[in-house]
C-alpha positions as CSV (number, residue, x, y, z in Angstrom):
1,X,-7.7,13.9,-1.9
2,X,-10.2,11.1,-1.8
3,X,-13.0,11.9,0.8
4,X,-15.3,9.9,2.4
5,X,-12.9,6.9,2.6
6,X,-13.3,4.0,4.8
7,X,-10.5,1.7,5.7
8,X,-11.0,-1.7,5.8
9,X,-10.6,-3.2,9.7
10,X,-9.3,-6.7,9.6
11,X,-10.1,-9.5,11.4
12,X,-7.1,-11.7,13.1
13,X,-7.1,-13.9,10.1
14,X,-7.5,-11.2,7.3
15,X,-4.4,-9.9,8.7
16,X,-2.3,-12.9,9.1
17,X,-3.6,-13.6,5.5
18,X,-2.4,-10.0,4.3
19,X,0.6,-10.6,6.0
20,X,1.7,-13.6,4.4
21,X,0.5,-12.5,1.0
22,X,2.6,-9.6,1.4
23,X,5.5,-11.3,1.4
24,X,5.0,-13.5,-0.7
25,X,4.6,-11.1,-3.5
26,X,7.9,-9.7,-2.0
27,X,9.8,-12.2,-1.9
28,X,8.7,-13.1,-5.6
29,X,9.6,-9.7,-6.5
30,X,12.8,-10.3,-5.0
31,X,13.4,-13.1,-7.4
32,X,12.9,-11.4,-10.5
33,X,9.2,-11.8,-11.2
34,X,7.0,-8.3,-12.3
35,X,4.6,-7.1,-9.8
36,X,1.3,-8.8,-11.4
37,X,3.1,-12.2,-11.8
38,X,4.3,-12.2,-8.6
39,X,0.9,-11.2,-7.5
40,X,-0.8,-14.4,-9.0
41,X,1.2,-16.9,-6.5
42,X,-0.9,-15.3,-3.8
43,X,-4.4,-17.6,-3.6
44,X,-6.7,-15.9,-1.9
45,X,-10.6,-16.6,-1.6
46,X,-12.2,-13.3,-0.9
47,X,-11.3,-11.2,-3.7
48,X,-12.1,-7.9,-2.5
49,X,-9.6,-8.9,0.3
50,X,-7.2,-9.9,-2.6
51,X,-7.7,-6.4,-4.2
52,X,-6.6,-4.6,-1.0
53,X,-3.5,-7.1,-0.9
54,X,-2.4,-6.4,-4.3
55,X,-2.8,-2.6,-3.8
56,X,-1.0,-2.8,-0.9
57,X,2.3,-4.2,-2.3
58,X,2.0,-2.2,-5.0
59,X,2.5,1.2,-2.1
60,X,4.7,-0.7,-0.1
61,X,7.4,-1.0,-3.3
62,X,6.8,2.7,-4.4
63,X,7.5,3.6,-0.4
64,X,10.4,1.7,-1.1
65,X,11.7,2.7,-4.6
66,X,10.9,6.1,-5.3
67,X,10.8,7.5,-1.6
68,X,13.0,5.2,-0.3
69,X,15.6,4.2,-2.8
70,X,14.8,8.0,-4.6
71,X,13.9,6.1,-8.4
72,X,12.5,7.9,-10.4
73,X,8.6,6.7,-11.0
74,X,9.7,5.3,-14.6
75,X,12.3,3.2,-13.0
76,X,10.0,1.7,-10.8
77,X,7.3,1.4,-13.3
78,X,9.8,-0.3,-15.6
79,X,11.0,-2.9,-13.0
80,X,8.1,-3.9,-11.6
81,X,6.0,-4.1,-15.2
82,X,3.6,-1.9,-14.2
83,X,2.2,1.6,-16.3
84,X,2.4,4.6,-15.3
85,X,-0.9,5.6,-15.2
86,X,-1.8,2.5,-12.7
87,X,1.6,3.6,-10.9
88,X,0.8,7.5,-10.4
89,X,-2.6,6.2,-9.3
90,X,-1.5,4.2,-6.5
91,X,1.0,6.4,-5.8
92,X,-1.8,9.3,-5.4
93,X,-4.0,6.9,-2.8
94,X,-1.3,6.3,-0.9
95,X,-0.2,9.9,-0.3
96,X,-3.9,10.3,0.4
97,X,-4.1,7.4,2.9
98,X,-0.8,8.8,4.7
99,X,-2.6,12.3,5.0
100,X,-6.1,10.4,6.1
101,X,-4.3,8.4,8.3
102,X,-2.3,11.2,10.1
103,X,-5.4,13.4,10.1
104,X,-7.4,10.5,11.8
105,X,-4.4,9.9,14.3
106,X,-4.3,13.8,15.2
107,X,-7.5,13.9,15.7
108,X,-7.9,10.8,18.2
109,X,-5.0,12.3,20.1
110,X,-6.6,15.3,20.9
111,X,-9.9,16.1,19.8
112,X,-10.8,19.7,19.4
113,X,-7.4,20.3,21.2
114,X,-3.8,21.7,20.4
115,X,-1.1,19.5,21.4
116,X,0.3,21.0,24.6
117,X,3.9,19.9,26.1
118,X,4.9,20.1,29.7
């Protein structure tokens, strides 16, 4: 697990921005393109912003693939154009960021505290 991550907070425009780039890149995906190709239609002036865009589709159709649709990594890997190393990568952060993220949630909920029903 990665430690000591910090998760970007957007403003109202970064995430209409991300928003739109998203589906863009899907919806070129959708058409046939491969993942980096589709990725270039999306203009975007902060690139660090861009970066988190790109690696943000690139979860979002594993989520969908491999856990979703239950291909195998290769498959995926093969239709979107994409190795495997950079594939297993993301596919490693985003298991981290759903166990950082659930962690984080827990611990907002109830700080210090077990759940308790009624």
């Amino acid at each position: 697990m990665r430690e000591g991550i910090k998760y970007k907070v957007f403003s109202k425009e970064e995430d209409r921005i991300h928003k739109e780039s998203i589906e863009t890149i899907r919806t070129n995906l959708g058409n046939g393109l491969k993942f980096d190709l589709a990725c270039e239609f999306v203009v975007v002036e902060d690139p660090k912003l861009k970066e988190l865009i790109v690696a943000d589709a690139l979860k979002i159709e594993i989520a969908e693939l491999h856990y979703g649709k239950r291909l195998p990594l290769a498959e995926v890997s093969r239709r979107l154009g994409v190795s495997m190393e950079r594939l297993l990568k993301a596919n490693d952060e985003m298991i981290d960021d759903v166990v950082n993220t659930a962690g984080a949630f827990s611990d907002n909920a109830s700080p210090g505290k077990r759940p308790t029903t009624h």
